[in-house]
N, C-alpha and C positions, 0 to 999 in steps of 0.2 A: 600381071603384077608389075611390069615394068613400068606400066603407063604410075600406076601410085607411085613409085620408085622417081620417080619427075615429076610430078604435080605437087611435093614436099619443096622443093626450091622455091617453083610458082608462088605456094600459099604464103611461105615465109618472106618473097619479096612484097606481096599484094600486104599481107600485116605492116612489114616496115614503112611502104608508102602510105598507107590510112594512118597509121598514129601518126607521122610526121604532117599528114595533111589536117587529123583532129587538131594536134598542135596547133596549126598556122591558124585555121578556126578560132580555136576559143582567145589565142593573142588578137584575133580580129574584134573578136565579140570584147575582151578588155577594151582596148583601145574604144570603141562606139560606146561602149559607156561609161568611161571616163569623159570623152567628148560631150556626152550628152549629158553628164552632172555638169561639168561647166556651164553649160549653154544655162539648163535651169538655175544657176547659183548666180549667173550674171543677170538674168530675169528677176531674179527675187530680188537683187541690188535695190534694180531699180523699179520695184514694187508690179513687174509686171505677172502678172496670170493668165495662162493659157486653157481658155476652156475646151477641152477635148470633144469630141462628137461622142452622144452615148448611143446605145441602142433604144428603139423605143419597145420596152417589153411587157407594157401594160397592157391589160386584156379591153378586148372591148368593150364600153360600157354601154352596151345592148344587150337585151337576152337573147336578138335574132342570131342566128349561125353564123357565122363568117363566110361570106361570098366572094369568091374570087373574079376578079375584072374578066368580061369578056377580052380573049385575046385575039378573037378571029378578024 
């Protein structure tokens, strides 16, 4: 019962460092996107558009099964 009697400090130091380090996180995550509305608001200025890469998630237009490349 001693060992729980000292691993109460431990838990309660381990808590204080993660919230202070969730903190520093989400001011980080502020901060990148504030950055990154500017960057798109000075884009749209000057009429530029970025077109992003999509997935291609369209099925095949074959009835045959989907055959995977040989890899050997």
């Amino acid at each position: 019962m001693v060992f729980l009697g000292l691993l109460g400090p431990v838990l309660d130091e381990v808590s204080v460092q993660l919230a202070a380090q969730d903190e520093k996180m989400r001011a980080h995550s502020e901060q990148l996107r504030a950055q990154m509305s500017m960057i798109v608001h000075a884009l749209a200025m000057f009429g530029l558009q970025i077109q992003l890469p999509t997935s291609d998630l369209t099925p095949p237009s074959t009835s045959q099964p989907l055959r995977l490349a040989d890899t050997q």
